[in-house]
C-alpha positions as CSV (number, residue, x, y, z in Angstrom):
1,X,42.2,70.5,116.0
2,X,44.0,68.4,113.3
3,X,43.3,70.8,110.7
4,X,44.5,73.1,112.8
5,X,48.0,71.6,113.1
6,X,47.5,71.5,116.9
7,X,48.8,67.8,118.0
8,X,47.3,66.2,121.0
9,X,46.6,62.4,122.2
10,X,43.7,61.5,124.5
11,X,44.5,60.0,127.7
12,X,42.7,56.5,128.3
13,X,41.3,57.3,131.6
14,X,38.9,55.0,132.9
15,X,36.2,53.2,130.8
16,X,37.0,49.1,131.2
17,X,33.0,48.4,130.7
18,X,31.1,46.4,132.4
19,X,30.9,42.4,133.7
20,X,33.4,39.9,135.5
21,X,36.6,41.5,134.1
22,X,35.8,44.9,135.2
23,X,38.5,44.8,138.5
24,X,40.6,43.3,136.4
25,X,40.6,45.9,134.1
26,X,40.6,48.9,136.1
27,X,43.9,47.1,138.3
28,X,45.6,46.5,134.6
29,X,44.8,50.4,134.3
30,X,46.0,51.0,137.4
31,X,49.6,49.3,137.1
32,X,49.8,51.1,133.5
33,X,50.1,53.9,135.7
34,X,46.3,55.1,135.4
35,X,45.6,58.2,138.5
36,X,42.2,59.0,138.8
37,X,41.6,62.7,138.1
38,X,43.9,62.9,134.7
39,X,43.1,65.0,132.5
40,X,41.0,63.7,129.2
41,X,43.3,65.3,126.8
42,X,46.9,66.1,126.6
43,X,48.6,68.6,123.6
44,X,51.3,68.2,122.1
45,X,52.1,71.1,120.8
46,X,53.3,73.7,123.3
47,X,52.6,77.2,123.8
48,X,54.7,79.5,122.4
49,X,56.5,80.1,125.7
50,X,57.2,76.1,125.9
51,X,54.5,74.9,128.3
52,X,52.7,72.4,128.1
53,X,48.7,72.1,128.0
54,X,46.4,69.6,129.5
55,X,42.5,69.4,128.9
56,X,39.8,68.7,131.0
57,X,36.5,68.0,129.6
58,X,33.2,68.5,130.9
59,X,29.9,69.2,129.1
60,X,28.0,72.4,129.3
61,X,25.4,71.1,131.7
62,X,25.9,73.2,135.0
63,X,26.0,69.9,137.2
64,X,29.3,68.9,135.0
65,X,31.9,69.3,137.9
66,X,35.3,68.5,138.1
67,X,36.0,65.7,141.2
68,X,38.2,66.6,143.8
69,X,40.9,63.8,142.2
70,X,40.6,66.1,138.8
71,X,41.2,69.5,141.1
72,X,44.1,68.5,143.0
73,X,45.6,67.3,139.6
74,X,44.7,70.8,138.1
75,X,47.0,72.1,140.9
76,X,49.5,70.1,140.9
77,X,49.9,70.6,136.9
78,X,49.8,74.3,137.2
79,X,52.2,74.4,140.1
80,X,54.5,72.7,137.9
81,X,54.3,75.3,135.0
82,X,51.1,73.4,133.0
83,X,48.5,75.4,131.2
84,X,45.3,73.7,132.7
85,X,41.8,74.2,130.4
86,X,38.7,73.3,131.7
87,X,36.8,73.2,128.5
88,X,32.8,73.3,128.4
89,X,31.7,71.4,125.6
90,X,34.3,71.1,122.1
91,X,33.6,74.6,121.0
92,X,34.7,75.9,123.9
93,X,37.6,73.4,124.8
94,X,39.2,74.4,121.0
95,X,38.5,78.4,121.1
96,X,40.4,78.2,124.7
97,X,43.4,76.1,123.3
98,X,43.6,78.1,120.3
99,X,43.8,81.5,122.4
100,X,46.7,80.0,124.3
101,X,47.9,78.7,121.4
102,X,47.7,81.7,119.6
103,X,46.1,79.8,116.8
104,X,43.2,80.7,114.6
């Protein structure tokens, strides 16, 4: 997507690993302002109508599902003017981001 000039961050959303500071971790996350269900990916370039775009990920395995946290999210984005992808795998992730892009 860099080549593409399409900007984006990813959004630190869960991994702490493993051991004794685990909680601690995942409460530091928490305070930060972590919500379970955020999407993994966040553009920031806009559509050409000004919206903004948020990614999901998932693979292309059919038991890849999003989690009720990562649905309600995806509602509460769109309701709120959001372009929501729910991208299977990168290939498909970056051709549904360019189309609402209107990139190529």
């Amino acid at each position: 997507m860099d080549a593409r000039g399409i900007k984006y961050f990813a959004v630190p959303n869960g991994f702490v690993g493993g051991g004794r500071n685990r909680f601690a971790g995942i409460n530091k996350l928490k305070r930060e302002g972590m919500r379970n269900g955020a999407p993994d990916l966040v553009l920031i370039t806009l559509t050409e109508d000004a919206r903004p775009v948020a990614v999901e990920m998932k693979t292309t395995e059919k038991s890849s599902v999003q989690s009720q946290d990562q649905i309600d999210i995806e509602e509460e984005m769109v309701c709120n003017g959001w372009v929501y992808i729910l991208g299977r795998g990168a290939d498909d992730a970056i051709s549904k981001i360019e189309s609402v892009l209107g990139v190529k």
